[in-house]
C-alpha positions as CSV (number, residue, x, y, z in Angstrom):
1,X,0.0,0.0,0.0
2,X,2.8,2.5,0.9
3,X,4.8,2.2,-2.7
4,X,1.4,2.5,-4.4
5,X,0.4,5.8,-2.7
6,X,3.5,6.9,-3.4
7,X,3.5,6.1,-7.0
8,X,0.2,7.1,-7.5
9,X,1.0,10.5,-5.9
10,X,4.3,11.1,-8.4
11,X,1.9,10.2,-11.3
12,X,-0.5,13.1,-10.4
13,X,2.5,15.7,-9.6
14,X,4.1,14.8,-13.2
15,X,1.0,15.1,-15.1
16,X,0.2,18.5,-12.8
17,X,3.6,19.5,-14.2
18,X,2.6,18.7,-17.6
19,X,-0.2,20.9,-17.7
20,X,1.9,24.0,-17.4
21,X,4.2,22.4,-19.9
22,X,4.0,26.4,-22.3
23,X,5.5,27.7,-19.4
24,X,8.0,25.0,-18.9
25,X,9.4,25.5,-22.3
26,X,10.7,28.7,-21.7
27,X,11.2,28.7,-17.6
28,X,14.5,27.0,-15.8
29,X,12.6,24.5,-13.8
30,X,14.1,24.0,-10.3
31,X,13.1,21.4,-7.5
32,X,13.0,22.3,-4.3
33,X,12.3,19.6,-1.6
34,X,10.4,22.5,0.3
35,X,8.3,25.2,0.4
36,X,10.1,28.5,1.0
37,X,7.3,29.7,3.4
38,X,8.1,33.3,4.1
39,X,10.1,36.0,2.1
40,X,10.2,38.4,4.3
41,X,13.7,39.8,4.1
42,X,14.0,40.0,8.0
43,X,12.4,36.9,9.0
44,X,12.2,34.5,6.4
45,X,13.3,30.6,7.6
46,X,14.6,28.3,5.4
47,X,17.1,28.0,2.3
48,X,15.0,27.9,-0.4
49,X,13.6,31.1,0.9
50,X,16.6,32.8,1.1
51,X,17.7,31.4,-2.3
52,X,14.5,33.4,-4.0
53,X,15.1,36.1,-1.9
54,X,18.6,36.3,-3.5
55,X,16.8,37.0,-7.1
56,X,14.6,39.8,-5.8
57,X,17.0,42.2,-3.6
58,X,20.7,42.4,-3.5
59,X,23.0,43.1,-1.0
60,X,26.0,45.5,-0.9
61,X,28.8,43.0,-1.4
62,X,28.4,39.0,-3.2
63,X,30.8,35.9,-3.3
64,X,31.2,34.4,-6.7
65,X,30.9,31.3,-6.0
66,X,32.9,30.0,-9.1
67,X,36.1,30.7,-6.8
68,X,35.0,31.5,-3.7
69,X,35.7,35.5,-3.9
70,X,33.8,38.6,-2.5
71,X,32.9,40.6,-5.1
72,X,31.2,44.0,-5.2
73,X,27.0,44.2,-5.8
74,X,25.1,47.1,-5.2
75,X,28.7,48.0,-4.3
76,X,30.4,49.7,-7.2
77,X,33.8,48.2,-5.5
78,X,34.9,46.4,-2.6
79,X,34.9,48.8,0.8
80,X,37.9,50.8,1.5
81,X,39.2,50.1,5.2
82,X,40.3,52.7,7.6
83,X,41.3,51.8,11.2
84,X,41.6,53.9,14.1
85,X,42.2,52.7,17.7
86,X,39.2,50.7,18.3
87,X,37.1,51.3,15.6
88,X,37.3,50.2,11.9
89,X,35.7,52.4,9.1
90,X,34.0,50.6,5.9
91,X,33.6,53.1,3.2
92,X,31.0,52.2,0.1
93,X,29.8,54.1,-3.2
94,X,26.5,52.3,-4.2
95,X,26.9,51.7,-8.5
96,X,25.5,54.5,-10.2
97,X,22.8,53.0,-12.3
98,X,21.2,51.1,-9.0
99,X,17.6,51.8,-9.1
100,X,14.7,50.9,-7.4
101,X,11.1,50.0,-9.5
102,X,10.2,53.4,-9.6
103,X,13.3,54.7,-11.3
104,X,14.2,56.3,-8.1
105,X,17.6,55.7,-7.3
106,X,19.2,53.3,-4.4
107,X,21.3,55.4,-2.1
108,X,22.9,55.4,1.2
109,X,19.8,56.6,2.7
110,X,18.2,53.0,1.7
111,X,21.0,51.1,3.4
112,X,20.6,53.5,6.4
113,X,17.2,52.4,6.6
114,X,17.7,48.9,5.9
115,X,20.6,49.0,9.2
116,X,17.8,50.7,11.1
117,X,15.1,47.6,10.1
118,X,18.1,45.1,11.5
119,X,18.1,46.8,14.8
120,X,14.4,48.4,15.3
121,X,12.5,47.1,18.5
122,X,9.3,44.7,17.8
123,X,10.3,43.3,14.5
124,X,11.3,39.7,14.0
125,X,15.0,40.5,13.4
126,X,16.7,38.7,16.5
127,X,19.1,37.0,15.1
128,X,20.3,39.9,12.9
129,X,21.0,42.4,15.8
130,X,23.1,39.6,17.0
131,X,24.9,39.1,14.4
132,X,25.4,43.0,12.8
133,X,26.0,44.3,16.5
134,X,29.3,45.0,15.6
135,X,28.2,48.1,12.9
136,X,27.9,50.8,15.4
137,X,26.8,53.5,13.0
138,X,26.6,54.8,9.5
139,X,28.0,58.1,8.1
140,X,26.1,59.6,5.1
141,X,28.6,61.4,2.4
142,X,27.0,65.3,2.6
143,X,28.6,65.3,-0.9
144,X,27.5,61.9,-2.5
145,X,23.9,60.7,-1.8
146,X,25.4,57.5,-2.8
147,X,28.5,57.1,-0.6
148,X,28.7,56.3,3.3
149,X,30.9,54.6,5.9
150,X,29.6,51.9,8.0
151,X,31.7,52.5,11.7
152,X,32.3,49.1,12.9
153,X,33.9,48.5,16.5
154,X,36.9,46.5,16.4
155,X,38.1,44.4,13.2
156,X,37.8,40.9,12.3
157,X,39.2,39.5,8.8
158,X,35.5,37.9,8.5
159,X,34.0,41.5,8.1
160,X,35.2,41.9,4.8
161,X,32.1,40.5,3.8
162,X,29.5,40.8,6.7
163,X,29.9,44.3,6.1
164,X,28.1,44.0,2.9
165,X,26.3,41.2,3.6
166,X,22.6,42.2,4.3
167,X,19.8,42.9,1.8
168,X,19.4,46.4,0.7
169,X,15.6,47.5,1.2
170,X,14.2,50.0,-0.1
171,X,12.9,52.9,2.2
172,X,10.1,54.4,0.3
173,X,8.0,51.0,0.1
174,X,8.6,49.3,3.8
175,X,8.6,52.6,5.2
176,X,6.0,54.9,3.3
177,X,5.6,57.7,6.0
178,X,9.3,57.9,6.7
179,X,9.0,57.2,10.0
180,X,12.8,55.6,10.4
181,X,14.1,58.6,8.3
182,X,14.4,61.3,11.5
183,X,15.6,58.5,13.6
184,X,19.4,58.1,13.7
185,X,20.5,54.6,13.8
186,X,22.7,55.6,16.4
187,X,19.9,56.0,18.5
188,X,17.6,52.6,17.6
189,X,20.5,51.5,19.2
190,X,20.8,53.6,22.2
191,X,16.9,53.5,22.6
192,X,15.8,50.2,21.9
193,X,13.6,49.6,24.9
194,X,12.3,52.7,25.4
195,X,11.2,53.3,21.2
196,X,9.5,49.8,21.6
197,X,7.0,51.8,24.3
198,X,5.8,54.6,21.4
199,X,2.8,54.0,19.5
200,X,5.1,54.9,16.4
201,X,7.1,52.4,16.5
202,X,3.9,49.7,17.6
203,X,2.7,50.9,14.2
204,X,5.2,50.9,12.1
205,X,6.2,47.2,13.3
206,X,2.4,45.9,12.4
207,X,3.4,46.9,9.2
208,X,6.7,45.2,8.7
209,X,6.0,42.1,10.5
210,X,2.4,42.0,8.2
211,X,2.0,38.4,6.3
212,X,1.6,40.8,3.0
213,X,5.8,41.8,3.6
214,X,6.1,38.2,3.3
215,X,3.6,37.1,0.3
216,X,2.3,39.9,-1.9
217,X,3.7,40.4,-5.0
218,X,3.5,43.9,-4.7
219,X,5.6,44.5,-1.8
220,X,8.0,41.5,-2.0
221,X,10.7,42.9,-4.7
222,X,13.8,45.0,-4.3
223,X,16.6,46.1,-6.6
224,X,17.3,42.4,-7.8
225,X,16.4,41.3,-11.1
226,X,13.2,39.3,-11.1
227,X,10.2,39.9,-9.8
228,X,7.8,37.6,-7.7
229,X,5.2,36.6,-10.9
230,X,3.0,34.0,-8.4
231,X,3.2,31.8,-5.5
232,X,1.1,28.6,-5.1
233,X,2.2,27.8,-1.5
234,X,3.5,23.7,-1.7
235,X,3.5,23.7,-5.3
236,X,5.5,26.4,-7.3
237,X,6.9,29.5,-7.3
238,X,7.1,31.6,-10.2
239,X,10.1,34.3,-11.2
240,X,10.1,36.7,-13.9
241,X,12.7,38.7,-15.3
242,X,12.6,42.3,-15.2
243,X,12.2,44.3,-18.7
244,X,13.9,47.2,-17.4
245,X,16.1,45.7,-14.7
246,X,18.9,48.6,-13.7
247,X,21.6,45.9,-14.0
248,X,21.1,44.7,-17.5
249,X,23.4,47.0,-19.0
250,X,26.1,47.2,-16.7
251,X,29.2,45.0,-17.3
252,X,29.9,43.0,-14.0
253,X,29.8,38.7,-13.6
254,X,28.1,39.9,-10.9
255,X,24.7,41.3,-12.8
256,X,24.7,38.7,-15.0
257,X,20.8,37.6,-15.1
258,X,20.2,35.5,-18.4
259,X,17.1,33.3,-17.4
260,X,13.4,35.0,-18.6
261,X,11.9,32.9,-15.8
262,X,12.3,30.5,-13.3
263,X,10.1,28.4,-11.7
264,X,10.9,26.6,-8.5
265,X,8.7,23.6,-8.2
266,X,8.0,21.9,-4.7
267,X,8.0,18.4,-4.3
268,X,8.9,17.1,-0.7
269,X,8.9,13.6,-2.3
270,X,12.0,12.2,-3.4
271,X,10.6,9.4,-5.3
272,X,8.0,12.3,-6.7
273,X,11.2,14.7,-7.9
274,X,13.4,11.8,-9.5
275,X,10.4,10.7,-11.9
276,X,10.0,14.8,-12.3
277,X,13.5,15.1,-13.3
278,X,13.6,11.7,-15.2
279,X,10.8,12.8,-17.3
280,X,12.2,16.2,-18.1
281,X,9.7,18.2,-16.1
282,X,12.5,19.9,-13.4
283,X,16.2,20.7,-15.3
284,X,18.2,21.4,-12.0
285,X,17.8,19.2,-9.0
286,X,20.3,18.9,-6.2
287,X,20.5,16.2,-2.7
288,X,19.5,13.3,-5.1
289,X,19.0,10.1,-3.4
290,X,22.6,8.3,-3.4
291,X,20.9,5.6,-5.3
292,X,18.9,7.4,-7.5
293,X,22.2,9.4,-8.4
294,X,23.8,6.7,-9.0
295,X,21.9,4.5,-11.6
296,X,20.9,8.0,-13.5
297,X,24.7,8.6,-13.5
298,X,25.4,5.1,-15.0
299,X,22.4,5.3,-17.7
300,X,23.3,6.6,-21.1
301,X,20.0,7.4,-21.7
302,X,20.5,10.0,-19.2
303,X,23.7,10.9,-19.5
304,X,22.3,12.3,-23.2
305,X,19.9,14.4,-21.0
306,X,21.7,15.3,-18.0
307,X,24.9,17.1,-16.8
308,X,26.2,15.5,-12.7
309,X,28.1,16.6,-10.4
310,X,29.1,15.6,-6.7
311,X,31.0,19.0,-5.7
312,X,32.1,18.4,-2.0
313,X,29.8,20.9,0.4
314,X,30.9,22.4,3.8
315,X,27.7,20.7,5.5
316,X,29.1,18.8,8.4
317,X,27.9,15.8,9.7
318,X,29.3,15.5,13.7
319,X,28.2,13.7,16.9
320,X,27.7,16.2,19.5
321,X,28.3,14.9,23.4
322,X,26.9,17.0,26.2
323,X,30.2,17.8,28.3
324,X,27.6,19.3,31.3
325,X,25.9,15.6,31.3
326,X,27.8,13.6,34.5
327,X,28.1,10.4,32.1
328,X,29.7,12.3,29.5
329,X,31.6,15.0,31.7
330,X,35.4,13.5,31.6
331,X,36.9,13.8,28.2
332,X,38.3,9.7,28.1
333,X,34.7,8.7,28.5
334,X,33.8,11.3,25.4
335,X,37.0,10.2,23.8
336,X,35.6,6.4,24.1
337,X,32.8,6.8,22.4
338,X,34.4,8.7,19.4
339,X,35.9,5.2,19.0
340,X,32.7,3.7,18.6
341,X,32.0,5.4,15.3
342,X,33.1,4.8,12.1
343,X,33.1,7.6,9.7
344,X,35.1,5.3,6.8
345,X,31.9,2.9,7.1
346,X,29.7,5.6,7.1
347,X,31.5,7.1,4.1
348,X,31.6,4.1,1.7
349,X,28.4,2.3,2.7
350,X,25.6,5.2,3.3
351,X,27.0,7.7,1.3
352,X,28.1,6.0,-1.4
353,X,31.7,7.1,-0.9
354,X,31.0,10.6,-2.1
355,X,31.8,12.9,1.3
356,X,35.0,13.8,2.5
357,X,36.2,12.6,5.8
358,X,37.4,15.3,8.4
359,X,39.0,15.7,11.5
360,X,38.0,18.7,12.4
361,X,35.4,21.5,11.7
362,X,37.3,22.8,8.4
363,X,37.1,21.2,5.3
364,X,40.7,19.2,4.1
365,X,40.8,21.7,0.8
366,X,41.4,24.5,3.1
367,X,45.0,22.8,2.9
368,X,46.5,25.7,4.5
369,X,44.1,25.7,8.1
370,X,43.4,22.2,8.1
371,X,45.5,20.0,10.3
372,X,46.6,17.4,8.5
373,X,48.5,16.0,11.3
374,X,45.7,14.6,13.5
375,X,44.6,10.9,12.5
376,X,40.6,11.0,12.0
377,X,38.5,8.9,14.4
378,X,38.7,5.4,13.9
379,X,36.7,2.6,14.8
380,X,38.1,0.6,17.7
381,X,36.4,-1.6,20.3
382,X,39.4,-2.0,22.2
383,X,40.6,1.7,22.5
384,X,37.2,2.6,23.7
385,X,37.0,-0.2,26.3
386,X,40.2,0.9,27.9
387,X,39.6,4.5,27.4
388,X,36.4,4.2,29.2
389,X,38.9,2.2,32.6
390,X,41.1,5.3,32.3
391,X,37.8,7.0,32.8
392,X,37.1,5.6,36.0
393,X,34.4,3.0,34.6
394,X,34.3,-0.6,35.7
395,X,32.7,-3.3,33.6
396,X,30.4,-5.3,35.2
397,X,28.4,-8.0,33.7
398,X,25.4,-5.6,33.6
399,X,27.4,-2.5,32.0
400,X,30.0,0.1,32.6
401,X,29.8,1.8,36.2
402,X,31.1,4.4,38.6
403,X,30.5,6.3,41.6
404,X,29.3,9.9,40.3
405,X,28.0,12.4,42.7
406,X,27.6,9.8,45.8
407,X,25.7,7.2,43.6
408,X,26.3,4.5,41.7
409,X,26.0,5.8,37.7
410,X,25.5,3.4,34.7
411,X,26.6,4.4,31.3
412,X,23.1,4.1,29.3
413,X,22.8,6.8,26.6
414,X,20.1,8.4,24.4
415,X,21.3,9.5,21.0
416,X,18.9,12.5,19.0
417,X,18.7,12.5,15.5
418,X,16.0,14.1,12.7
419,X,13.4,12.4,12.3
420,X,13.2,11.4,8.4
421,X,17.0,11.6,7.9
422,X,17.9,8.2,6.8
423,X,21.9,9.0,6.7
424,X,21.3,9.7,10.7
425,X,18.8,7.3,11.5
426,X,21.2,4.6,9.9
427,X,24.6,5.6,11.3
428,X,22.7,5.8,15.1
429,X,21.6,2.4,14.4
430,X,25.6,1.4,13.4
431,X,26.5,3.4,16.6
432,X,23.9,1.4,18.7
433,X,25.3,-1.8,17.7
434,X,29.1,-0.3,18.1
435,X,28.3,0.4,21.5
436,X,25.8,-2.7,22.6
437,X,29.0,-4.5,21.4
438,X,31.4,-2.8,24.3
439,X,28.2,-3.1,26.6
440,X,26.8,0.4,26.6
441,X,23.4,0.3,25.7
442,X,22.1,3.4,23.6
443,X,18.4,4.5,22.5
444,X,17.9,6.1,19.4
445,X,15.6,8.9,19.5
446,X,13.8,10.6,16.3
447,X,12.5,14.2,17.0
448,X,11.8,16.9,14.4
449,X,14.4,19.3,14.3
450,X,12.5,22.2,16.9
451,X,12.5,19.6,19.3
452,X,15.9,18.5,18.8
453,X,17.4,22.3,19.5
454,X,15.0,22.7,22.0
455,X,16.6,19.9,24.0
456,X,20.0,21.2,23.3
457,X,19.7,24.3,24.5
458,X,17.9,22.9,27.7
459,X,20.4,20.6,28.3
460,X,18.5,17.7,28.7
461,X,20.6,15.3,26.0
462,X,23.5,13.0,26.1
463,X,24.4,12.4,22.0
464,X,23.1,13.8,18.7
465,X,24.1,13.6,15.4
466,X,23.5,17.0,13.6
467,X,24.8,18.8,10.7
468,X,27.2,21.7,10.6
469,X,26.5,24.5,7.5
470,X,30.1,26.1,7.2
471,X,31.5,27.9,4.5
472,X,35.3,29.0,3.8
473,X,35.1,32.6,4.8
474,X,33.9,32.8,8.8
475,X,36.2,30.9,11.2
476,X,35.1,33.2,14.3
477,X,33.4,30.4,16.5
478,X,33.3,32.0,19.4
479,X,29.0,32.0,19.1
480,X,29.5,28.5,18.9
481,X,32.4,26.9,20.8
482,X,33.2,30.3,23.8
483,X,32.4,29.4,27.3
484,X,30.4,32.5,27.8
485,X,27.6,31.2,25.1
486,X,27.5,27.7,27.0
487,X,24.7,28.8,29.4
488,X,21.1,27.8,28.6
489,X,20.2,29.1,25.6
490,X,23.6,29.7,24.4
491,X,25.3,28.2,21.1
492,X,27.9,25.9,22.4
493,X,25.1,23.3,23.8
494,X,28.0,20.7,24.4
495,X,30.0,22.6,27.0
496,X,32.9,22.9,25.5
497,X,36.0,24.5,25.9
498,X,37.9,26.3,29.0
499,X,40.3,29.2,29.9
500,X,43.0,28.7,27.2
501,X,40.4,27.4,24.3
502,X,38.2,30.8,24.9
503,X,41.7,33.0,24.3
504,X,42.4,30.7,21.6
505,X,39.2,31.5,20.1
506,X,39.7,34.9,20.6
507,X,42.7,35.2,18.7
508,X,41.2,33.3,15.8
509,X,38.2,36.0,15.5
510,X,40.7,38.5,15.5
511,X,44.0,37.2,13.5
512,X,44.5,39.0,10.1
513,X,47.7,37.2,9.0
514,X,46.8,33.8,7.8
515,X,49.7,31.8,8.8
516,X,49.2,33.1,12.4
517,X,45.8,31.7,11.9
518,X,46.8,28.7,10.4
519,X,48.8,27.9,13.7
520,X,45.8,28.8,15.8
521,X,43.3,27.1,13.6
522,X,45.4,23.8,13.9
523,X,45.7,23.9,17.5
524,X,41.9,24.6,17.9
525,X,41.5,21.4,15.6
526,X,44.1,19.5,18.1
527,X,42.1,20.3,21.3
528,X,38.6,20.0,19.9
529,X,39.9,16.2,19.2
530,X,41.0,15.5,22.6
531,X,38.3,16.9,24.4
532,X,35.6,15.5,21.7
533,X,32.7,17.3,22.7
534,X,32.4,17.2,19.0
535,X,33.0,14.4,17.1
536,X,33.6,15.4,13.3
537,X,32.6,12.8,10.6
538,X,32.5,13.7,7.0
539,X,31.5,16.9,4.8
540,X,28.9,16.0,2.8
541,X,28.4,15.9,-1.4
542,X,25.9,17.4,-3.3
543,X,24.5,15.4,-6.0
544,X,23.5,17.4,-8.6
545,X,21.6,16.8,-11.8
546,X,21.3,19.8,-14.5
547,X,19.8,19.7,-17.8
548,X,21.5,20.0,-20.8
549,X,18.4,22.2,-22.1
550,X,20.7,25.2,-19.9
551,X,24.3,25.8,-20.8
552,X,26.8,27.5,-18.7
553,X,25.2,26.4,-15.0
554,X,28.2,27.8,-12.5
555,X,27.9,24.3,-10.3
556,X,30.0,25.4,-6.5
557,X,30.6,23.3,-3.9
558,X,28.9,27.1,-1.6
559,X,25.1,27.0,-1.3
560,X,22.7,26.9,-2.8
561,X,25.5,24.3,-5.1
562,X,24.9,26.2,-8.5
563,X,24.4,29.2,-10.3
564,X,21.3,29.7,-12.5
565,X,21.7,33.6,-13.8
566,X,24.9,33.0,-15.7
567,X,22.8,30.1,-17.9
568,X,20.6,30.1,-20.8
569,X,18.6,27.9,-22.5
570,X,19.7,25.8,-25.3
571,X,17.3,27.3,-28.8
């Protein structure tokens, strides 16, 4: 019964697909396993809504993900730096020919505004104060409407980017009556509490946080170069190419924007998307099914119609170990169980031997941060047995035991992974059986993934298997790894780290000089492996499938793992 429904329910999405098959003819046709939900700029949730959102506004500064470098956007160059004492000064011209819808022009004023929407009390922008605290103010060129200097405090190598890294909105749609324009964003800052008391700034929040910010065509569209055509919520969504777009005759990689239209169609279903893609109705589909990838791969039929690649990510798989949990609070016993995984099993069997084994948290084609010195994690019954005596355990014919806190403590874990994620689901299993084998017994438990960081962050774990999104530019980690964010609610959920890792941390966030960094990075690497809070597997591989209806698809091993607006359909 369960293959039929699905079947019958891939049958019915394929011939729903076929009946917008004009469209198709003209469109890139992109699958997306889900529905981007929200794109709000301030609050949307999920990667395929941030991928759209990409299409619509633009930000001040890009990465070209063809080789990994920042490039300008809105920008008409990168930033020029300026350090004094404490502070570092970012200084930006906005391109010339930037233009809103109206014709009016994109200006300093508009990423003013934008900084001011990033910080503003009652709007669902948490995370973003967080992250852009460090921009303490903007300075507005008296003589250029266009130019301005973003006043950061301190310096970190990593703002290079993050200082151009937000969407640019514009000012006279989100904010009609100009109600941020008299407001310095000095002050939003100083005053957050108290403006969150005015009936102003209760207003003018109903208004931003409204669904229609999120949803209506009308109000969702920026200085990017398509424009939200429709939106049938868990089925497609529908991009059109502007006829006057401001970019189109500007010469910059960057504003390249070939595709007419685009249509991202939903299908949560694997087995639904793979008979989409095998019968022509989606032409770029990453995350294929290993096996699915595989026999397409192997099929000259579709090797006629397809392009693949597998470029290597930098999403992380790792075992997390809570370092506050008494079983799991001396590093042997942590360093135990590491032994009872087995990454090169994991590797070849479930993924098909496309990921890239790791020893620590960057990926081994950073060749000049990553320690190649350290031996990965290897499978090992015996190590772990006599790690877990150093430890202070004693096997007993009923389990491992110890005195811990005046009572007698047995070593019985529960390991958290996503529901639905087969790769986790089947390497807990693997670990189960590692571990039953050494008598520890372990439950598996599947939770949804609010569940799973709401027992995190309350502490109430002993192991999870999770995924790490990285990238190649960021190595500050204090957010995730720092003492000071271990306390509930805080990033580092498995308590690690100490006096000397914090300052080592520290260092790292601020080191300019990248074989200084290199050292540190590589020492960081050294201790995270011997206090093995976090256990690090494999970096994962896209599988990708692209059409050879589209030519020149930019495929990147950086999210979203291609690039669709330097492509063009075949005639």
């Amino acid at each position: 019964m369960k293959n039929y429904c699905t079947k019958s329910l891939s049958f019915f999405l394929l011939w729903l697909l076929a009946c917008t098959s004009s469209t198709n003819e003209s469109s890139v046709r992109v699958r997306f396993a889900q529905d981007p939900e929200s794109l709000h700029p301030l609050s949307y949730g999920n990667a395929p809504a941030l991928q759209i959102l990409n299409y619509l506004y633009q930000s001040l500064l890009t990465v070209d993900i063809t080789d990994k470098s920042i490039q300008p956007l809105l920008a008409s160059d990168l930033p020029s730096l300026r350090r004094e004492d404490s502070l570092s000064y970012f200084t930006f011209s906005i391109r010339p020919q930037a233009k809103w819808d109206n014709g009016s022009p994109v200006t300093a004023q508009d990423v003013a505004f934008s900084l001011k929407l990033l910080h503003s009390p009652l709007l669902d922008n948490e995370r973003w104060r967080a992250q852009y605290d460090f921009i303490k103010d903007i300075q507005l060129s008296p003589a250029n409407p266009k130019n301005f200097t973003l006043v950061c405090s301190g310096y970190t190598p990593e703002m290079k980017l993050m200082v151009g890294d937000f969407f640019i909105l514009p000012a006279h749609q989100f904010d009609s009556k100009g109600i941020l324009s008299t407001v310095p964003f000095r002050l939003i800052r100083q005053k957050f509490d108290s403006l969150a008391q005015t009936s102003t700034f209760q207003s003018f929040a109903n208004t931003i946080n409204s669904p229609a910010m999120a949803k209506d065509s009308s109000l969702v569209k920026g200085s990017g170069p398509y424009l939200l055509r429709s939106w049938k919520p868990g089925q497609v969504v529908a991009l059109e190419k502007k006829k006057d777009w401001w970019g189109k005759g500007v010469s910059s990689q960057t504003l390249k924007a070939n595709p007419a239209r685009i249509l991202f169609q939903i299908l949560p279903d694997n087995a639904a998307a793979v008979l989409a893609l095998k019968a022509q109705q989606v032409d770029v589909m990453d995350n294929i099914p290993l096996i699915s990838f595989q026999e397409m791969r192997k099929d000259k039929k579709y090797q006629q119609l397809f392009h693949f690649y597998s470029p290597t990510s930098y999403d992380l798989a790792y075992l997390g170990m809570n370092g506050n949990n008494p079983l799991l609070s001396h590093r042997l016993t942590r360093q135990a169980l590491a032994h009872l995984l087995n990454p090169e099993q994991y590797i070849k069997e479930l993924q098909g031997g496309l990921a890239t084994p790791t020893v620590g948290f960057i990926h081994p084609q950073e060749k000049e941060f990553y320690n190649s010195e350290l031996k990965p994690v290897t499978y090992n019954q015996q190590k772990a047995k006599s790690l877990l005596t150093s430890a202070g355990w004693k096997q007993t014919p009923t389990g491992w035991s110890q005195m811990i806190n005046g009572r007698i403590r047995t070593l019985e874990l529960e390991l958290l992974h996503k529901a639905g994620n087969s790769d986790f689901e089947n390497m807990g299993l693997l670990f189960q059986q590692n571990a039953k084998a050494v008598g520890i017994p372990v439950t598996l438990q599947a939770l949804e993934s609010s569940q799973i960081t709401e027992r995190l962050q309350n502490g109430k774990f002993g192991l999870f298997f999770r995924t790490l999104v990285g990238n190649p530019f960021s190595y500050n980690l204090i957010p995730l790894l720092h003492t000071s964010n271990a306390q509930e609610g805080g990033a580092n959920v498995t308590g690690f780290g100490n006096k000397e890792t914090d300052v080592l941390l520290e260092k790292i966030a601020q080191e300019e000089q990248p074989t200084d960094k290199a050292l540190l990075l590589k020492t960081l690497q050294q201790k995270m492996q011997e206090e093995s809070n976090i256990v690090f597997l494999y970096f994962t591989t896209n599988k990708i499938a692209v059409s050879k209806r589209l030519d020149s698809v930019v495929v990147s091993g950086l999210k979203p793992g291609y690039d669709l607006l330097k492509s063009s359909l075949r005639k």
